[in-house]
Residue frames as qw, qx, qy, qz and C-alpha x, y, z in Angstrom:
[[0.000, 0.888, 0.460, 0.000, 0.00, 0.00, 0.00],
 [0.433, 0.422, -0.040, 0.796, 1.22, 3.28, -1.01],
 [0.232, -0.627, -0.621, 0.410, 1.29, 5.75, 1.94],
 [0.112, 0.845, 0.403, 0.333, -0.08, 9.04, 1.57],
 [0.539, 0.036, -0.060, 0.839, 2.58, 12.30, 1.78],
 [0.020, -0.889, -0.334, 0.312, 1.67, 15.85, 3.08],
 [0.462, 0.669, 0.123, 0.569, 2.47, 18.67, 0.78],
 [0.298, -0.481, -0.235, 0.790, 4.71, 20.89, 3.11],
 [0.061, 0.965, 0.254, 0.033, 3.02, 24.54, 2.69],
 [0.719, -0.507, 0.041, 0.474, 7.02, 25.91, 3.31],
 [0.103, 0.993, -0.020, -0.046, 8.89, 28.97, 2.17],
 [0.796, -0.127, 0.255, 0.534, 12.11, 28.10, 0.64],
 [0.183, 0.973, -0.061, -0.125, 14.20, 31.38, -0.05],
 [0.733, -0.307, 0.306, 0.524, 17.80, 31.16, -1.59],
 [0.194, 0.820, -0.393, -0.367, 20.51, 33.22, -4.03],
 [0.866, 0.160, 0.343, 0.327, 22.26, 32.21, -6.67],
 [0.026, -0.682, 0.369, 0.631, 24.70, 33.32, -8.63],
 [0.756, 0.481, 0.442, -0.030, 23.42, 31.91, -12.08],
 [0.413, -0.364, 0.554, 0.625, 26.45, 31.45, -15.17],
 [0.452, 0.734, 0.034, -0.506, 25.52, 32.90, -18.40],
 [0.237, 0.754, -0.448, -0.419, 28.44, 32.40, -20.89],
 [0.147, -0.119, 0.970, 0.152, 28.96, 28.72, -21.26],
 [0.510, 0.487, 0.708, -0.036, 25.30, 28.03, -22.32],
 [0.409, 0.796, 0.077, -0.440, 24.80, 31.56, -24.42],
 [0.132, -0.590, 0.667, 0.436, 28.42, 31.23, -26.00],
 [0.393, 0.037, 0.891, 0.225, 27.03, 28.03, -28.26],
 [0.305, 0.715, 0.571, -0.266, 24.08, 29.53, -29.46],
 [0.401, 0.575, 0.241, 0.672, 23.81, 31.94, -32.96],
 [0.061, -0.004, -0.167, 0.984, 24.44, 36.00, -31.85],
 [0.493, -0.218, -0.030, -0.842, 20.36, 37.00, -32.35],
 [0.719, -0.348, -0.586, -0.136, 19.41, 33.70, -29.77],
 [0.514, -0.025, -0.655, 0.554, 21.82, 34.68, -26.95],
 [0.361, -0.196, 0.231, -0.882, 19.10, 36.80, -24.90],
 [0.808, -0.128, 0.083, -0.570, 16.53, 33.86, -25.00],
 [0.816, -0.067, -0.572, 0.054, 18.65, 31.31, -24.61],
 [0.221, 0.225, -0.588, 0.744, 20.18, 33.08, -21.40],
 [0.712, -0.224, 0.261, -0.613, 16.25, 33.19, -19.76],
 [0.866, -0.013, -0.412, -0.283, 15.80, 29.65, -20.84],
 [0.443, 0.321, -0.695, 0.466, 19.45, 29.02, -18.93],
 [0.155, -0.357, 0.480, -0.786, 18.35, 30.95, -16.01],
 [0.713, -0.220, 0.240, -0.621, 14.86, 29.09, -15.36],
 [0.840, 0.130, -0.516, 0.107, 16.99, 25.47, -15.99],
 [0.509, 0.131, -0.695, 0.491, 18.93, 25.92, -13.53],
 [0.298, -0.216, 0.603, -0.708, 16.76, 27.12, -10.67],
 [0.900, -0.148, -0.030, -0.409, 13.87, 24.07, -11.49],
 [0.756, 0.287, -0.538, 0.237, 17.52, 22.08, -11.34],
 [0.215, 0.247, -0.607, 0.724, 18.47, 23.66, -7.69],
 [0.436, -0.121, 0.405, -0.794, 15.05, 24.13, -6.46],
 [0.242, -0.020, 0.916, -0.319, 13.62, 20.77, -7.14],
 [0.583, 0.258, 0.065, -0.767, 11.10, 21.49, -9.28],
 [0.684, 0.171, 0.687, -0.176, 9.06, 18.27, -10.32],
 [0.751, 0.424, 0.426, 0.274, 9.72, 16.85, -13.43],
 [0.404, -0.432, -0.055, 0.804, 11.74, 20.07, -13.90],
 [0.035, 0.808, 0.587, 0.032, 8.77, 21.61, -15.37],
 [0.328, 0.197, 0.059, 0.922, 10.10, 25.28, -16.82],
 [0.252, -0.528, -0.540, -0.605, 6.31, 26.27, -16.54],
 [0.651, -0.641, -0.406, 0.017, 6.47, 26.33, -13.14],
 [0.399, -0.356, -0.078, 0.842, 9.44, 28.82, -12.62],
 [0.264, 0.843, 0.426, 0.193, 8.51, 32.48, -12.67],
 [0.644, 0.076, 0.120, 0.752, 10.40, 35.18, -13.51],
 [0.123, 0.812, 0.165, -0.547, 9.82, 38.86, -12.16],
 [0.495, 0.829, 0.123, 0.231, 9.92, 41.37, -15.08],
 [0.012, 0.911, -0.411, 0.034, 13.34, 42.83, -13.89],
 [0.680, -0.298, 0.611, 0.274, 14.85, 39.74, -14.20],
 [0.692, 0.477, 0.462, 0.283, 13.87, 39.82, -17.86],
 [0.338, 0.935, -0.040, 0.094, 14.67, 43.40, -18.66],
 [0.203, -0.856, 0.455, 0.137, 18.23, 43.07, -17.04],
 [0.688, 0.012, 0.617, 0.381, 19.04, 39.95, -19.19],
 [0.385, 0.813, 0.325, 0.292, 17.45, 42.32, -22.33],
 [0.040, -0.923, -0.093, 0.372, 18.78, 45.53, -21.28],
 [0.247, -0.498, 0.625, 0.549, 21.97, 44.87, -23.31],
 [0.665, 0.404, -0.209, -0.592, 19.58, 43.45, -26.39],
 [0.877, 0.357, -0.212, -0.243, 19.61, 40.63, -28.26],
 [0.762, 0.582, -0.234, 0.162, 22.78, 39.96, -28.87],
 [0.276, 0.339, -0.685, 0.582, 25.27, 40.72, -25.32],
 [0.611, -0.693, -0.174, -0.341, 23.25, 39.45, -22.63],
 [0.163, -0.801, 0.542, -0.197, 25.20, 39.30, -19.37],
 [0.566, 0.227, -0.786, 0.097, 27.54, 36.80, -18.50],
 [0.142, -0.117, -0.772, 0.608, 26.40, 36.26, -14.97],
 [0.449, -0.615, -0.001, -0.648, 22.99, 37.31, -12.86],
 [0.146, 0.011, -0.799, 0.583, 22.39, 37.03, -9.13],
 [0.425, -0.354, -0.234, -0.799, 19.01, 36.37, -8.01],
 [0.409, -0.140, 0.671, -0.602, 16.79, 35.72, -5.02],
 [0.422, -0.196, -0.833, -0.300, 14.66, 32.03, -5.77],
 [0.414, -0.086, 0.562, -0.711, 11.27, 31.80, -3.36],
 [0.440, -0.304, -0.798, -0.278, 9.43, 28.06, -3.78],
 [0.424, -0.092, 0.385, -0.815, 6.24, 28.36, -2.71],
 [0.861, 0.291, 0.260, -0.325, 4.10, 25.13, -2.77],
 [0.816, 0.081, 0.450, 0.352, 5.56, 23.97, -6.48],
 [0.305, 0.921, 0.212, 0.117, 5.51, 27.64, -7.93],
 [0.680, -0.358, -0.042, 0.638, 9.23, 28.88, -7.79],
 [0.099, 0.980, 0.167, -0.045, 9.04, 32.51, -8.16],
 [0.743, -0.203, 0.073, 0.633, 12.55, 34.26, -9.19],
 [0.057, 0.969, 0.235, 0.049, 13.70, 37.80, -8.80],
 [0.401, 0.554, -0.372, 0.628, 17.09, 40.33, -9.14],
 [0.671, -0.354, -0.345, 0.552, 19.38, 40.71, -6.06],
 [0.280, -0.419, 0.119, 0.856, 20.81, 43.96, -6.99],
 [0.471, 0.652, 0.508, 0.309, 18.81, 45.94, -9.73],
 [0.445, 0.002, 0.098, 0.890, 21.09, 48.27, -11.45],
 [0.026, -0.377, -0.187, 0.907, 20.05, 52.48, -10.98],
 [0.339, 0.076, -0.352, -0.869, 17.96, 52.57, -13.88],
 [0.467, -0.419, -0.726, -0.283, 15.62, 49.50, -13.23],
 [0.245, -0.445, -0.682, 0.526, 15.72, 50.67, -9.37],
 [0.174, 0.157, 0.063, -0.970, 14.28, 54.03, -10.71],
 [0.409, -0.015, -0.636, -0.654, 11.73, 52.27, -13.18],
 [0.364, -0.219, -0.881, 0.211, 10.68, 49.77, -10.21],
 [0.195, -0.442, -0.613, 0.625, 9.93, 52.73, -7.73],
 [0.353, -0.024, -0.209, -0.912, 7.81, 54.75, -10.31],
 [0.527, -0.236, -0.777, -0.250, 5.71, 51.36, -10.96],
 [0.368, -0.204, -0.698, 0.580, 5.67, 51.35, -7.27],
 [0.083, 0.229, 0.215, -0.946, 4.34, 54.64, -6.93],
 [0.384, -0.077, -0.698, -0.600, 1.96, 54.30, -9.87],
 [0.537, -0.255, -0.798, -0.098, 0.18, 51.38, -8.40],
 [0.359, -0.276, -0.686, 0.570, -0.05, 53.04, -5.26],
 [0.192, 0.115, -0.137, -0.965, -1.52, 56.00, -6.71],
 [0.489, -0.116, -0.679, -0.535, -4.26, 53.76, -8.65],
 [0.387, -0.429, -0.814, -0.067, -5.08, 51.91, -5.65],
 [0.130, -0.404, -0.433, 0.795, -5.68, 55.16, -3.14],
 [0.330, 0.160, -0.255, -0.895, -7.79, 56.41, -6.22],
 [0.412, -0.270, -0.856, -0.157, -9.66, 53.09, -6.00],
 [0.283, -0.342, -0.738, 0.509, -10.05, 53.35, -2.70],
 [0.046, 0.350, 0.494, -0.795, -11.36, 56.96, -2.80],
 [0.320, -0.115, -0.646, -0.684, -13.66, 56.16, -5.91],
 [0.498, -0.310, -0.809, 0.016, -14.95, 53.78, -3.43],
 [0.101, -0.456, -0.574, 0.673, -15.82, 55.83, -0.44],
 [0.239, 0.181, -0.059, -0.952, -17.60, 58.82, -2.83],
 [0.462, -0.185, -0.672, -0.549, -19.51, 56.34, -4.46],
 [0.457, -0.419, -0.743, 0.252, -20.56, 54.76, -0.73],
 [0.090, 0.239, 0.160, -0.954, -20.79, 58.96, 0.46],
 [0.339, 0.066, -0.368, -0.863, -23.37, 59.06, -2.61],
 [0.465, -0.300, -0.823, -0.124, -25.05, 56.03, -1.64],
 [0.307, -0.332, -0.692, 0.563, -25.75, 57.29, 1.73],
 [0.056, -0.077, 0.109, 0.989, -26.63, 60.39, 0.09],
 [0.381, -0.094, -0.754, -0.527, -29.39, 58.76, -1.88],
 [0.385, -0.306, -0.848, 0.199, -30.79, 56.40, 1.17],
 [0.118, -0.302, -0.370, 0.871, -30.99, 59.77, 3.27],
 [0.373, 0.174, -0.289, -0.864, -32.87, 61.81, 0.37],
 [0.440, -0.327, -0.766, -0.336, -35.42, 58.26, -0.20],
 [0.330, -0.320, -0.743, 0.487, -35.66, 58.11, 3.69],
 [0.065, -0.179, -0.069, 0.979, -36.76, 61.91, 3.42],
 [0.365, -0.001, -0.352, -0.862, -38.75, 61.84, 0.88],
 [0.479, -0.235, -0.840, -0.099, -40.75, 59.01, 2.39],
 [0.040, -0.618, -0.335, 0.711, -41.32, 61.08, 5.84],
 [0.220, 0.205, -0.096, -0.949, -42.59, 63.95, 3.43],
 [0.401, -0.104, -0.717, -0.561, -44.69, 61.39, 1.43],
 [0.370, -0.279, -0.859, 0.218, -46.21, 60.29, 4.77],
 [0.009, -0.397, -0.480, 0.782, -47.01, 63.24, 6.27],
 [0.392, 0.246, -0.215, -0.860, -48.65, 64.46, 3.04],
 [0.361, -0.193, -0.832, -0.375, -50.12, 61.25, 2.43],
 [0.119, -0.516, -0.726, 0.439, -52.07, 61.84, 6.32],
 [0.002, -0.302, -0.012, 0.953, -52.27, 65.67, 5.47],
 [0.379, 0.023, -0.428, -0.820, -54.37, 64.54, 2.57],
 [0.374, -0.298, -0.871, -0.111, -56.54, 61.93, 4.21],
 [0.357, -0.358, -0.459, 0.730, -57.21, 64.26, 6.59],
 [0.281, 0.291, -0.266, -0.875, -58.50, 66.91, 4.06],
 [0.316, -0.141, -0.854, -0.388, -60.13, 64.05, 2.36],
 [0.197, -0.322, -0.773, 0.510, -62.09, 63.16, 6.03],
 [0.127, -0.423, -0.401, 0.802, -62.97, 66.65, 6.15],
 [0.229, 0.124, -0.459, -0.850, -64.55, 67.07, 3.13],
 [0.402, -0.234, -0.840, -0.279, -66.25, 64.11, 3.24],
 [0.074, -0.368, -0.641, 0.670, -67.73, 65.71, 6.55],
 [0.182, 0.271, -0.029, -0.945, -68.45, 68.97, 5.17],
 [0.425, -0.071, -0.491, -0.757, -70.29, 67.87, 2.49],
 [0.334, -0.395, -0.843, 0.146, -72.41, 65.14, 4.67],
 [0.220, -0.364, -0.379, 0.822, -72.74, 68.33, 6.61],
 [0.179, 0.188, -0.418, -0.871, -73.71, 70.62, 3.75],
 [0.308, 0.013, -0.874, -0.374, -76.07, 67.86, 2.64],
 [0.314, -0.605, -0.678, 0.276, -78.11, 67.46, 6.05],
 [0.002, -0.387, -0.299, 0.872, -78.09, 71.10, 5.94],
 [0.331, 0.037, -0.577, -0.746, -79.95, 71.00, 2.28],
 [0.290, -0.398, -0.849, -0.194, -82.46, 68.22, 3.07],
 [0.142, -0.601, -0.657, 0.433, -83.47, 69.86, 6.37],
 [0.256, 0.394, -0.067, -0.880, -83.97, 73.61, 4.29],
 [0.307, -0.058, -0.706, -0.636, -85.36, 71.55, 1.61],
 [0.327, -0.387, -0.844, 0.179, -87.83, 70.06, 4.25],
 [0.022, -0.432, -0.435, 0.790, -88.72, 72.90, 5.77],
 [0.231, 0.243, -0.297, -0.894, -89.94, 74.36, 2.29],
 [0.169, -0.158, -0.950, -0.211, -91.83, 71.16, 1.60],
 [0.159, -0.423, -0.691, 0.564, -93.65, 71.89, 4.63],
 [0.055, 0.465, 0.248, -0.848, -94.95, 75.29, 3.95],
 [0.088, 0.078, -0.660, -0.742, -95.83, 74.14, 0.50],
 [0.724, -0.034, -0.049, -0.688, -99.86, 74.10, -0.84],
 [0.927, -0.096, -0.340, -0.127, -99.92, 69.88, -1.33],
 [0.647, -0.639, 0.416, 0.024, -97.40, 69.09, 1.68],
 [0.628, -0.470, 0.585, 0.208, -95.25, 65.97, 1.00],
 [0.728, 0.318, -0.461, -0.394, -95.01, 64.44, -2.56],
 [0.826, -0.237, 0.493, -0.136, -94.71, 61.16, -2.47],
 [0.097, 0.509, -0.699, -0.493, -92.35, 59.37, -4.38],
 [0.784, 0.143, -0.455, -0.399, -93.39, 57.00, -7.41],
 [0.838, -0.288, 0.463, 0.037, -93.03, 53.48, -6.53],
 [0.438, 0.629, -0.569, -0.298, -90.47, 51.46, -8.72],
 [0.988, -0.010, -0.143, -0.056, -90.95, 47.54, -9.57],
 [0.581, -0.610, 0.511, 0.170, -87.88, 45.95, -8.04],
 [0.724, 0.427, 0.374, 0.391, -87.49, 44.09, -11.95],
 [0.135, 0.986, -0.096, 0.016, -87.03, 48.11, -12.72],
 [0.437, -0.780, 0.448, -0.003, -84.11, 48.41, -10.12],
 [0.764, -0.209, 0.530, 0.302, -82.12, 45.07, -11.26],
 [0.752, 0.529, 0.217, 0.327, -81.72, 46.09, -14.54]]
């Protein structure tokens, strides 16, 4: 029975100092930039263990690539020094030393991104300010709609008084004239109840 291994979860940091010129040196002049990455991510799935040494599984920051490029195509350096971090099976790889012009280019990017995300961030709070804005102004207008919706039931009430009012004040003047009249009451017609249903 095969027994059953735990994947360590485990942070494995190391340097290297990673030769260049014996692998590029064989290669035509317009290959010796991409065969010096290819070098670089052999030999750290070769030191760091990577399974089936599986190239696909070593990454490479972007300032490793631009400082193998910076010289172009054709002179990449003979040497780099970089910092390897396996995480899991992912072996991430990054410059030791990045020469004055990538350490400027790094801490703009740097800045950049830090800009973008403090403009995220305060995209996000106006829009949640505006939301609250909103809720407040419904919440408002709902108290106004309430009080005018009583205000008018209230009028409504009172009309419907008045005129009840108005109305019992008509029948009893109309009565009273009825009264003083030459034939008194009238009587109303009858009406067949067959009438009425239609």
């Amino acid at each position: 029975m095969a027994k059953k291994t735990e994947v360590r979860a485990e942070k494995i940091e190391r340097e290297y100092i990673i030769p260049l010129r014996e692998k590029c040196r064989v290669v035509p002049r317009y290959r010796k930039s991409e065969k010096a990455i290819k070098t670089i991510k052999e030999f750290i799935a070769k030191h760091m263990k990577v399974k089936d040494r599986d190239l696909t599984k070593v990454r490479l920051d972007s300032y490793v690539n631009e400082l193998v490029w910076s010289r172009g195509i054709k002179n990449p350096p003979h040497k780099i020094k970089v910092k390897a971090i396996k995480e899991g099976e992912i072996v991430r790889v990054g410059v030791v030393e990045l020469p004055a012009r990538l350490k400027f280019k790094k801490q703009r990017e740097e800045n950049v991104s830090k800009k973008a995300v403090e403009a995220v961030k305060k995209k996000k709070t106006l829009l949640e300010k505006a939301a609250e804005a909103k809720k407040e102004k419904e919440e408002s207008k709902t108290e106004e709609q309430k009080t005018d919706e009583a205000d008018k039931k209230t009028e409504a009430e009172e009309k419907k008084s008045a005129v009840v009012e108005a109305g019992k004040a008509m029948e009893k003047a109309a009565a009273k004239q009825m009264k003083h009249q030459k034939g008194g009451k009238k009587k109303e017609p009858k009406i067949h109840r067959m009438a009425l249903q239609k």
